[in-house]
C-alpha positions in Angstrom: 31.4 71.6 24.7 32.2 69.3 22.1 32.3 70.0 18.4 30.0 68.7 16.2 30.0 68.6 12.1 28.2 70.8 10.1 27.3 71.4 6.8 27.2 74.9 4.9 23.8 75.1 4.7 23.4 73.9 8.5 25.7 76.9 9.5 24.1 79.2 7.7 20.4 78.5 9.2 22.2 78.5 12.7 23.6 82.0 12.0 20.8 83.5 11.0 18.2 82.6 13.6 21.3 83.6 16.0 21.9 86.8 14.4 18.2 87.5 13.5 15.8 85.1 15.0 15.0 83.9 12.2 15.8 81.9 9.1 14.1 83.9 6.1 16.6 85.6 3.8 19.3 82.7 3.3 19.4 82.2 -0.5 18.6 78.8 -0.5 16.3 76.2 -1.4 13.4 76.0 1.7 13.6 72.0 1.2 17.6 72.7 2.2 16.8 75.2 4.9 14.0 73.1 6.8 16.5 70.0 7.0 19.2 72.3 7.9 16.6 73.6 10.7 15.1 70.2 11.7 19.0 68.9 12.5 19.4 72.0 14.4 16.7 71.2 16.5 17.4 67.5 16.7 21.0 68.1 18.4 19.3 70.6 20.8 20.5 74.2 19.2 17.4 75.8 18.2 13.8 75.3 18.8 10.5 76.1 16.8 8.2 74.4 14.2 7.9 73.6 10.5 4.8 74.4 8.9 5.4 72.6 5.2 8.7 74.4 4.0 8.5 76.9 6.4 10.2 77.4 9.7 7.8 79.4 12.4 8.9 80.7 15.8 13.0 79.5 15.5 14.7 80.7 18.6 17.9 79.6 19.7 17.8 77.4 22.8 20.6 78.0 25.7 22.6 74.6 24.4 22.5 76.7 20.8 23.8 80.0 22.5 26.5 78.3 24.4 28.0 76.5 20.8 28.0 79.5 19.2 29.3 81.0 21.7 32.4 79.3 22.2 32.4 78.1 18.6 31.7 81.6 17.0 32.7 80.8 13.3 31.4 77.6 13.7 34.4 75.6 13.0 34.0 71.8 12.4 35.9 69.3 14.7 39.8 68.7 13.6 39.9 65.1 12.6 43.1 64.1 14.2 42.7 60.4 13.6 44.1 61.0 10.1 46.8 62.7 10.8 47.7 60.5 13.2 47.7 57.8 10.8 49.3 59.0 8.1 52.3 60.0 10.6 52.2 56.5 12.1 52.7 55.3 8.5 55.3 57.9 7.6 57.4 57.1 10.6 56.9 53.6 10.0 58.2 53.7 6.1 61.1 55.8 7.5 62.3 53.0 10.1 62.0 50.0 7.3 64.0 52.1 5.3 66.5 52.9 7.9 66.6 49.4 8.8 67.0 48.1 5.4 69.7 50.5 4.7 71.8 49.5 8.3 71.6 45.9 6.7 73.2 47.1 3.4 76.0 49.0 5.0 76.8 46.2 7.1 77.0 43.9 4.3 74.2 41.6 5.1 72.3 42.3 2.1 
């Protein structure tokens, strides 16, 4: 299953209605929890309803179970693209330099 960004206040709503089957008790705004919740929902993790500000029946779905099951600290994805770029570049640097430095020694600079 593939990793998928979340934020603090995502992870925290997702562990609690894992842990408790529910999402009362996180100290946090309800405005921030039901967003937090209504993303949950929307990527297929948890299921219930909002009622205003508060969330009513959360349960977490088999998708949900499975995340947090192989994902248990609920890491967010490893962006590998930058490091690969900033290698790229570093490598890159290194060979200009290297090349520029051939040229001096040989005296064609």
């Amino acid at each position: 299953m593939q990793r998928v960004s979340l934020s603090k206040s995502e992870k925290a709503v997702f562990k609690r209605i894992y842990t408790h089957g529910n999402a009362d008790g996180i100290d946090m705004p309800k405005s921030v929890r039901r967003r937090a919740f209504l993303r949950l929902k929307e990527l297929g993790y948890v299921s219930g309803s909002v009622n205003y500000d508060e969330i009513v029946n959360a349960k977490i779905t088999p998708d949900g179970d499975a995340y947090f099951e192989e994902n248990p600290n609920l890491r967010n994805p490893f962006r590998w693209e930058i490091i690969t770029a900033v290698a790229t570049s570093i490598t890159t640097l290194i060979a200009i330099a290297a090349f520029v430095m051939g040229l001096v020694a040989c005296g064609v600079l």
